[in-house]
C-alpha positions in Angstrom: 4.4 14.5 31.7 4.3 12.1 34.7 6.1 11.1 37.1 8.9 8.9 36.3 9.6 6.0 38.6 12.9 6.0 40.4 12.9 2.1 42.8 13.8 -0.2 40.5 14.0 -3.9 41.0 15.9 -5.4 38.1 14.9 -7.7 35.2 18.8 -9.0 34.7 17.9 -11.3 31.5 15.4 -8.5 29.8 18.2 -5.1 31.3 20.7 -7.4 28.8 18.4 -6.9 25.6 19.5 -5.1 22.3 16.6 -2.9 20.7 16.4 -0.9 17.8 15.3 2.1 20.6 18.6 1.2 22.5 19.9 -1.6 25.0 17.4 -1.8 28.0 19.5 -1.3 30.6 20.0 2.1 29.5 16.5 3.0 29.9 16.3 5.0 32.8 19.3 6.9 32.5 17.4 8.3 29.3 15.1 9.9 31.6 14.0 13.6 30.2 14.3 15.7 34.0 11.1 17.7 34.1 11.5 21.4 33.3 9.2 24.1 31.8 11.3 24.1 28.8 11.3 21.2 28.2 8.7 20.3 24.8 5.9 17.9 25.5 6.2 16.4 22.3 9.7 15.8 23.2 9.0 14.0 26.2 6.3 11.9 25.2 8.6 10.5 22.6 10.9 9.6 25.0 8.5 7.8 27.3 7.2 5.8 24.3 10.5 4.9 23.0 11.4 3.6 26.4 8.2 2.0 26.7 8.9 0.1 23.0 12.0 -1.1 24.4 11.1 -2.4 27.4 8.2 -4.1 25.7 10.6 -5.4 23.3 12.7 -6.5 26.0 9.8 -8.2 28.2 8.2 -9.9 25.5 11.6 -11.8 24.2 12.0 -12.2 28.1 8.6 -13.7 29.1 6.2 -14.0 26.2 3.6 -11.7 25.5 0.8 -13.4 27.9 3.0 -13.0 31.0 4.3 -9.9 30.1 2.6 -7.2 32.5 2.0 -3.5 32.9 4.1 -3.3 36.0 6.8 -5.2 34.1 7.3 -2.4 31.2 7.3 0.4 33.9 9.3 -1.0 36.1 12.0 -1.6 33.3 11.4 1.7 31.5 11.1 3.7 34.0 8.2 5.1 33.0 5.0 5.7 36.1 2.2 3.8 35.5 0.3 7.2 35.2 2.3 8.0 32.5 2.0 4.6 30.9 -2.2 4.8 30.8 -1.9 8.7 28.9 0.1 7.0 26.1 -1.9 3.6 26.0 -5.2 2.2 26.8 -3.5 -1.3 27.9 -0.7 -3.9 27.2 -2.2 -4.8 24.1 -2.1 -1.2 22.4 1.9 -0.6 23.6 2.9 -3.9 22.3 0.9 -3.6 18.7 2.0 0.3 18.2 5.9 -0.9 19.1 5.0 -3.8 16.7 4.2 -1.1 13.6 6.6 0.7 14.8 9.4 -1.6 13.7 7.7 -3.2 11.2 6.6 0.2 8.4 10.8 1.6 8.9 12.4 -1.8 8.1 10.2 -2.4 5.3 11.0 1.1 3.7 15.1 0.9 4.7 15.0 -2.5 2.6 13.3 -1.0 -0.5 15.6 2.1 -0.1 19.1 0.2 0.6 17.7 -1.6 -2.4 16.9 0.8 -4.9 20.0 0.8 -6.5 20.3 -2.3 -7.6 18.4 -3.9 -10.6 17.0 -7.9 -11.6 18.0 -10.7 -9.7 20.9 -8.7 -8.1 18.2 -6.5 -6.4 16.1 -9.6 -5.2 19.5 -10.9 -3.6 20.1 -8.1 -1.9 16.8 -7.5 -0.7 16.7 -11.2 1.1 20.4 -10.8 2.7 19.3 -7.3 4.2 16.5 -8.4 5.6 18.0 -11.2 7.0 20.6 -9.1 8.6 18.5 -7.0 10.1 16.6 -10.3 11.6 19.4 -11.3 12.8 21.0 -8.2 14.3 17.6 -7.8 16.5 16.8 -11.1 17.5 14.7 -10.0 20.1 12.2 -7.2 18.1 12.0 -9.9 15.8 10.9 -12.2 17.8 7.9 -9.7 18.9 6.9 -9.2 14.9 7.5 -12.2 13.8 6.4 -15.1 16.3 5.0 -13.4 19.6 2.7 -10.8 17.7 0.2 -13.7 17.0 -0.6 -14.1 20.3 -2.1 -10.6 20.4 -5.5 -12.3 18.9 -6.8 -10.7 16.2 -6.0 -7.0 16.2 -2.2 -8.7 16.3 -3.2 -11.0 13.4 -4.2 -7.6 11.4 -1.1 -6.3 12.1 0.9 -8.9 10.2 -1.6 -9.2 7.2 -1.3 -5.2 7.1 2.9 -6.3 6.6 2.2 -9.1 4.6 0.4 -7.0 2.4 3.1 -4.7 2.1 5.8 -6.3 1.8 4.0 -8.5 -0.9 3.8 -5.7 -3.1 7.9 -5.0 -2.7 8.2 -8.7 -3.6 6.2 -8.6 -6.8 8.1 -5.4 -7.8 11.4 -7.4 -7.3 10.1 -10.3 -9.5 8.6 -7.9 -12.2 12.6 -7.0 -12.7 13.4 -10.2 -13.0 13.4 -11.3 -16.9 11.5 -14.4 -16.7 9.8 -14.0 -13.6 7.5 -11.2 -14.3 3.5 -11.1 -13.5 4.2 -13.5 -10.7 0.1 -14.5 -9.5 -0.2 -13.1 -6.0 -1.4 -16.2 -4.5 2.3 -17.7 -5.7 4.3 -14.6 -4.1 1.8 -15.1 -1.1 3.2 -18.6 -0.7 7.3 -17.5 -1.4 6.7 -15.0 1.5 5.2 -18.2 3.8 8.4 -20.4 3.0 10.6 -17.2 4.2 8.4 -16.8 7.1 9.2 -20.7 8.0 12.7 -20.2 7.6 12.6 -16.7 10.0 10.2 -18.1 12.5 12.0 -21.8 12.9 15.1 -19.7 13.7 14.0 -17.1 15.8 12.1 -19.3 18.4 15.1 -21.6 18.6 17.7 -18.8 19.3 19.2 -19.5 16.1 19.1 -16.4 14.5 23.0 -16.2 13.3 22.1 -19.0 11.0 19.9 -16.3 8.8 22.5 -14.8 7.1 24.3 -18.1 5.6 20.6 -18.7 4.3 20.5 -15.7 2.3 21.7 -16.8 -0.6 19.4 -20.2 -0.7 16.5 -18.6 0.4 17.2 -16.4 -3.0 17.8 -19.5 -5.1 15.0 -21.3 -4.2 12.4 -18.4 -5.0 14.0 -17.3 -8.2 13.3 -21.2 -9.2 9.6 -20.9 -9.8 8.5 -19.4 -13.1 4.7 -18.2 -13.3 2.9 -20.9 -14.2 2.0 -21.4 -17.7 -1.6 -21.2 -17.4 -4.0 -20.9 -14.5 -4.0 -23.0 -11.7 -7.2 -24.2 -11.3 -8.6 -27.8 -10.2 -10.9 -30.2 -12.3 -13.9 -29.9 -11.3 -14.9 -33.0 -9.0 -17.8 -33.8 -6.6 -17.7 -31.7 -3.5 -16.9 -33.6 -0.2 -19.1 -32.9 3.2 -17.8 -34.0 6.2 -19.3 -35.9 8.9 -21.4 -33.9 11.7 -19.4 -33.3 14.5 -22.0 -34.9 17.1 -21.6 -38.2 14.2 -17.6 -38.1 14.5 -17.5 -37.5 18.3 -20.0 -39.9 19.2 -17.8 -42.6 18.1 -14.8 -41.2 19.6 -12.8 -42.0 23.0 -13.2 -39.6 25.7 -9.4 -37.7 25.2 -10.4 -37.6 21.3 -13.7 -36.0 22.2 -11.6 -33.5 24.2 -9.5 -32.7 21.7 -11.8 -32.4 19.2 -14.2 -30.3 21.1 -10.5 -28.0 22.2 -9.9 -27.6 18.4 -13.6 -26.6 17.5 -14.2 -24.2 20.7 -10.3 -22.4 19.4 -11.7 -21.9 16.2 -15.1 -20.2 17.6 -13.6 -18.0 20.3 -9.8 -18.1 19.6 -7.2 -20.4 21.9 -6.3 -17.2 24.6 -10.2 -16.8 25.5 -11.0 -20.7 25.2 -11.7 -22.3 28.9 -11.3 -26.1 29.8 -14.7 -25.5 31.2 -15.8 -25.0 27.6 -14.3 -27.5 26.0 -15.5 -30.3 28.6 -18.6 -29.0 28.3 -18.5 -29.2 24.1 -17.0 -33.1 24.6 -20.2 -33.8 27.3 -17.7 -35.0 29.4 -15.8 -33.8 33.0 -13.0 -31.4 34.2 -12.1 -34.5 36.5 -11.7 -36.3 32.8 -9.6 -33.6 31.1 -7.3 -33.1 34.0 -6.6 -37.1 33.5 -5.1 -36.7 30.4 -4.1 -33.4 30.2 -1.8 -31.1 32.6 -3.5 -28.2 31.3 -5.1 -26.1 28.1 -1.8 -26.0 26.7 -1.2 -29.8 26.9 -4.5 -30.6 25.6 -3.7 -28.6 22.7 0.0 -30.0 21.8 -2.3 -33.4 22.0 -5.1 -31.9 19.9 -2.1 -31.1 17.1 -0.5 -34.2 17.4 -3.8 -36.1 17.1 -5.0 -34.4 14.0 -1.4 -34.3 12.6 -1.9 -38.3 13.0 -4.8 -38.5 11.3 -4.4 -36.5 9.0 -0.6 -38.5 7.8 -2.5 -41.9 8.0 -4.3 -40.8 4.7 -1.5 -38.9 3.1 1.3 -41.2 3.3 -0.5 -44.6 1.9 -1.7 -42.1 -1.3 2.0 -40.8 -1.0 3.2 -44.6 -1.5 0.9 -46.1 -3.8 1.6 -43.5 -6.5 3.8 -44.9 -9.9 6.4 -42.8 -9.2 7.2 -39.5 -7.2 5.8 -36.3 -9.1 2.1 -38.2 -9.3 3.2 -39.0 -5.4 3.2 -35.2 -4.2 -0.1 -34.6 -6.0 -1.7 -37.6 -4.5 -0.6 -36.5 -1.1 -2.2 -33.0 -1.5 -5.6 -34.7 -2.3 -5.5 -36.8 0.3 -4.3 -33.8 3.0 -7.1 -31.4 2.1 -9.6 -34.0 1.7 -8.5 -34.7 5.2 -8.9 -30.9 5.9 -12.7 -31.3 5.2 -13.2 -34.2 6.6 -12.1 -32.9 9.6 -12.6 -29.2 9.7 -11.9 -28.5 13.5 -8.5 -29.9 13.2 -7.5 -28.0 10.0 -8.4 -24.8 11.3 -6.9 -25.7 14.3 -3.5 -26.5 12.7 -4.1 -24.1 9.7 -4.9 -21.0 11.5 -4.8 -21.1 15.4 -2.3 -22.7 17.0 -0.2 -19.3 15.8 -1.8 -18.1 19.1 -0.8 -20.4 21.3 3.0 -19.7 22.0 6.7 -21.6 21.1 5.1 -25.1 22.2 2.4 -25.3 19.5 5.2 -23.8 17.0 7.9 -26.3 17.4 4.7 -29.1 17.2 3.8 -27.9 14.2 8.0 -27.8 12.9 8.2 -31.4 14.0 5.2 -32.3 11.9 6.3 -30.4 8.6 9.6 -31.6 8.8 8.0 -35.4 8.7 6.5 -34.3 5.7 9.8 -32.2 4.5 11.6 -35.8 4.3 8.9 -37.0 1.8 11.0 -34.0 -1.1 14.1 -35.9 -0.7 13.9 -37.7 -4.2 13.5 -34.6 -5.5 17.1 -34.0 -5.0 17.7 -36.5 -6.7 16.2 -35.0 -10.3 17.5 -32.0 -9.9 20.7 -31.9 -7.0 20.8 -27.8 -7.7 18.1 -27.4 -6.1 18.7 -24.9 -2.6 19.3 -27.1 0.3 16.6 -24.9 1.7 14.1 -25.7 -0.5 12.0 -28.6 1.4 11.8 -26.5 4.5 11.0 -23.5 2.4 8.2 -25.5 0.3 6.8 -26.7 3.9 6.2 -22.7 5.1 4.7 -22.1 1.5 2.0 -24.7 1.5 1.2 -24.3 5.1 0.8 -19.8 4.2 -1.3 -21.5 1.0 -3.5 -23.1 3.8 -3.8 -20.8 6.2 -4.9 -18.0 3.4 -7.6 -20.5 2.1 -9.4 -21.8 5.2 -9.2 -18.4 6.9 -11.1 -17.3 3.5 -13.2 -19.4 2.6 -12.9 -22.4 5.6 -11.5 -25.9 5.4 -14.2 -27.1 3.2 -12.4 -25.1 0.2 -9.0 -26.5 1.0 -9.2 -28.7 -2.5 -9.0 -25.9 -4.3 -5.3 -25.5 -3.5 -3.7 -28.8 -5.1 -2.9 -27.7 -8.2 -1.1 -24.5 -6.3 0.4 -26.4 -3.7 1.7 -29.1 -6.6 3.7 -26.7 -8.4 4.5 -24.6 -5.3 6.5 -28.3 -4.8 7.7 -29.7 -7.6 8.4 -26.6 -9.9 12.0 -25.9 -8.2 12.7 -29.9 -8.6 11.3 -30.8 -12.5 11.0 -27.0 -13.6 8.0 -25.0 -14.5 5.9 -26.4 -17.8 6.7 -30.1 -16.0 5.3 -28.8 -12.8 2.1 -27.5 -14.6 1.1 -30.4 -15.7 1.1 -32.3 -12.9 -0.4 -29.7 -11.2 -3.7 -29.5 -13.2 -3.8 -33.3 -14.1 -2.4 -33.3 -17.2 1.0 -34.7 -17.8 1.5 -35.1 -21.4 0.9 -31.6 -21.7 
């Protein structure tokens, strides 16, 4: 079985951690003693569920790049020995411990739910998940922000989930008079604006604010009717973008940086990216980078802030110079993803993989949707019913719209979604057959 450690230097913030495999600081008084009758199986369940919560605990202490081997042993209790017969590293204990919280709450949902029927069932669905959120702050912090940060076999771990729990969330709408057939690319998006509203909370320590949301977070996606028709975009010329070599040469030195940051992250992935490489990609020097930038991490706050820039001085003056606001949000959509090809480093960069890159890039990336957030305040103003929720909600859905497309098909496809991501915006403001035609270009239809 192992050893089990018995020194034990404490971890006072992670001891102090609720987990759904008990509070941490219990951990090593759940120690098995070692016996012959005592069942293998028995034991290694025990080792792993006190390895899940001290990873739990860890993680929501330190982040999941500076959590350590040494760290979940030392807090579990658990040898070392012991640790390496269950897993072959960090990575495989944190992903299992990830599943293994994720496939049980998705089940105890659909079976709390079960009884229940129509819209009642879809309200109780979003409160109990909510409550659950909020009753383990820090597991869910592990699924739902820090799991990212575990590359790409992390990344497969939530589309695995989202795929799941897309299907429960189509079932729900199918009982739903009115709401039935929902496309999957729409349901895709709902789940993106809950995402938002979970993530934004969870990294912020405001977690307790779940619950109140419950109810908007139901109102707002039982305000979007299938669309009338398929979504689908005129067809138009197709847009190229620039060569990179063209766009840096004409760059200043921290823009070449960052540019050459955002296009080495979407070759190799942010944790496995090196300043080397990047000053190297932007023909500069380290003695260059380390002038503007404290470090990797700064230079790629900078990088999101730069393209977030660029990127809002095309979409606002389209925003503006519309008649009125409905032709407004679509204008703003072509203009954003025509900014997405235009500059494909940067969109993948703040499409796809700043979710890597820890609470910093995060909260960036909040600050930015919220600018654009403010821009759905006259929608209020059609319809004042709408959830309060809704503009922060719409944000997560168009930003889950983007991050499905350009991790399908690239940045260079990102038109394609302006017709979606119109009536993704406008349907729970001016209602569905309105929000179709806008969407496809046609308003007197």
């Amino acid at each position: 079985m192992g050893t089990e450690l018995r020194p034990h230097t404490r971890l006072w913030s992670a001891e102090m951690t609720r987990t759904p495999w008990g509070d941490a600081s219990d951990l090593r008084a759940r120690m098995l003693r070692p016996g012959r009758g005592m069942p293998r199986e028995e034991a290694d369940r025990n080792q792993r569920e006190r390895l899940f919560a001290a990873t739990v605990a860890i993680v929501a202490e330190k982040g999941y790049e500076a959590t350590t081997v040494a760290d979940l042993v030392e807090l579990s209790g658990v040898s070392r020995s012991a640790f390496y017969r269950h897993f072959e590293d960090k990575k495989e204990c944190f992903l299992t411990a990830a599943e293994a919280l994720i496939e049980p709450t998705l089940a105890a949902i659909e079976k709390a739910e079960s009884g229940a029927a129509g819209e009642e069932r879809t309200r109780r669905a979003a409160e109990g998940l909510l409550k659950l959120i909020a009753h383990q702050p820090a597991a869910s912090k592990m699924c739902f922000v820090e799991v990212y940060a575990a590359g790409p076999d992390g990344v497969a771990v939530v589309e695995r989930t989202l795929d799941a729990f897309e299907k429960f969330v189509s079932a729900l709408f199918d009982q739903v008079p009115g709401r039935e057939n929902m496309p999957p690319q729409m349901v895709r998006a709902l789940i993106g604006g809950l995402q938002k509203v979970i993530h934004k909370r969870l990294y912020r320590d405001e977690q307790d604010e779940l619950v109140e949301l419950a109810p908007q977070i139901a109102d707002w996606s039982l305000s979007y009717p299938p669309p009338p028709g398929p979504l689908r975009a005129p067809r138009r010329r197709s847009q190229e973008p620039r060569p990179f070599a063209e766009r840096q040469a004409v760059a200043n030195p921290p823009e070449r940086v960052l540019r050459a940051l955002a296009a080495t992250v979407a070759e190799k992935g942010y944790p496995a990216t090196t300043v080397a490489e990047i000053v190297d990609r932007a023909s500069t020097s380290q003695r260059t980078f380390y002038e503007h930038f404290a470090n990797k991490e700064d230079a790629l706050i900078a990088a999101l802030d730069s393209g977030s820039a660029q990127m809002l001085g095309t979409v606002l003056p389209a925003f503006r110079r519309a008649q009125d606001w409905r032709t407004a949000v679509r204008g703003a959509y072509e203009a954003m993803f025509a900014f997405g090809v235009e500059e494909p480093e940067y969109s993948r960069l703040g499409a796809v993989e700043m979710y890597a890159a820890g609470k910093r890039a995060l909260q960036t990336r909040d600050t930015i949707m919220e600018g654009l957030e403010a821009l759905l305040a006259p929608g209020y103003e059609m319809e004042p019913q709408a959830a309060p929720i809704a503009a922060e909600a719409i944000g997560g859905a168009i930003y889950a719209l983007a991050y499905d497309q350009v991790k399908a098909k690239g940045p260079e496809s990102l038109p394609e979604l302006v017709p979606m991501a119109t009536y993704m915006t406008l349907a729970p403001f001016v209602g569905g057959e309105e929000a179709y035609a806008l969407a496809i270009g046609d308003e007197k239809k």
